[in-house]
N, C-alpha and C positions, 0 to 999 in steps of 0.2 A: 858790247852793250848796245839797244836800240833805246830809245827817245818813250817816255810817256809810258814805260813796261812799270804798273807798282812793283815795289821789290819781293812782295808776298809770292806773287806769279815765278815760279821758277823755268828754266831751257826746258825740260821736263812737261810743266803740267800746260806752259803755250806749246809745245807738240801736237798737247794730247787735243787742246780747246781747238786748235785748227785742223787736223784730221776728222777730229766729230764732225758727222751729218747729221742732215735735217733728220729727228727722231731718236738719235743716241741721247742716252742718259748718261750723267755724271753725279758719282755719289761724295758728298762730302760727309765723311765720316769721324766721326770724336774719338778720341784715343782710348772708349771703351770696346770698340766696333774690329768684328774678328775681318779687318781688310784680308790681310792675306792668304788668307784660309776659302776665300769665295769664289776665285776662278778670273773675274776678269783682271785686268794690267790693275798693279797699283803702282799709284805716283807718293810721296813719302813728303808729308810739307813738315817734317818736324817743326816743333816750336811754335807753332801758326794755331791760331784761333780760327775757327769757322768764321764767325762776323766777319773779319777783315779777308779772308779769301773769297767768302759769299762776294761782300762789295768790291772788290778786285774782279772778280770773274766775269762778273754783272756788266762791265767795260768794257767785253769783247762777246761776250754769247747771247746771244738772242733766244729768249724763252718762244719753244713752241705754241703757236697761237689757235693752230689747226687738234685741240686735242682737250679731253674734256680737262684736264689736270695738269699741269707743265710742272710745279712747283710739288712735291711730295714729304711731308714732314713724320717722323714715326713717335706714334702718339704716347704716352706713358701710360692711357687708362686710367686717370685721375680726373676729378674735375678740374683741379687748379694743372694748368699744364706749363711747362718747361719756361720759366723767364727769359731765357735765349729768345722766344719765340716772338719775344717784343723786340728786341734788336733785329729779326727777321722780318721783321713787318715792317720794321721802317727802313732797312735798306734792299726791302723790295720795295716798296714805295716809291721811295728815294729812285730808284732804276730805268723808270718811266715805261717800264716792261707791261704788258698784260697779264695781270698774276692770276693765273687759275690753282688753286691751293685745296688740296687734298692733305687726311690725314690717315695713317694705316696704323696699325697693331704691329707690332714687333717683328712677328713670325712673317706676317706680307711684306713689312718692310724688309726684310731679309730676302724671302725669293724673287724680289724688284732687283735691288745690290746685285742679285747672280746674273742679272742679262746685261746690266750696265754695261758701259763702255770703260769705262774708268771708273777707281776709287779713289779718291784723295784721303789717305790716311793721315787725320791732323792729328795737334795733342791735346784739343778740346777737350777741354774737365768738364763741361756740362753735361749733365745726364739727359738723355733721348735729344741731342741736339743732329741726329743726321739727318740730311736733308737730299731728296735728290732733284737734279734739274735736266729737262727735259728740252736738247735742243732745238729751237728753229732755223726761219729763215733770214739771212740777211736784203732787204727791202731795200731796192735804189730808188 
């Protein structure tokens, strides 16, 4: 075991977040979302809600700051959209990140998923809660 790891983050998905470079994406995906049918590595967080791996993640990845969108949400096409999406606002907020926040239609948030670097397959019951983030740089 290492010191200050949340217990959400598994040996697995810290692999996958320190391998990423500047400009891999990582998708966290809700337990409706076809992971393993897309092509890039999936990582499996069963049981795990998006919120609480978002803010876990958010402690070691640096959102890309060089790019017009780092933060990418798949939109429902509704006016009233995803209440997850308030839990998402405030712990990117909360992240002290530079949030550049984009939102796509389904079908684009889909062909984003296939370049990805990683997917994290959670068990998120929220509907249209997948979100992808777009690595940066670590700044000394």
């Amino acid at each position: 075991m290492l010191k200050n790891i949340p217990k959400v983050i598994s040996p697995d998905l810290m692999a996958v977040l320190m391998k990423m470079g500047h400009g891999d994406e990582i998708v966290l995906a809700d337990g409706n979302f076809p992971a393993e049918s897309f092509g890039p590595q999936v990582v499996r967080a069963d049981g795990l809600g998006i919120p609480e791996l978002l803010d876990a993640i958010l402690n070691f990845l640096p959102l890309d700051t060089f790019v017009d969108e780092n933060v990418i949400l798949m939109d429902n096409g509704k006016e009233e959209k995803p209440p997850i999406w308030e839990d998402y606002k405030r712990i990117l907020e909360a992240s002290g990140e530079k949030i550049k926040l984009k939102t796509v239609d389904r079908f684009e948030f889909y062909n984003l998923a296939k370049k990805a670097y990683c997917i994290v397959a959670t068990s998120e019951t929220a509907l249209y809660a997948n979100v992808i983030l777009k690595k940066g740089v670590v700044e000394i």
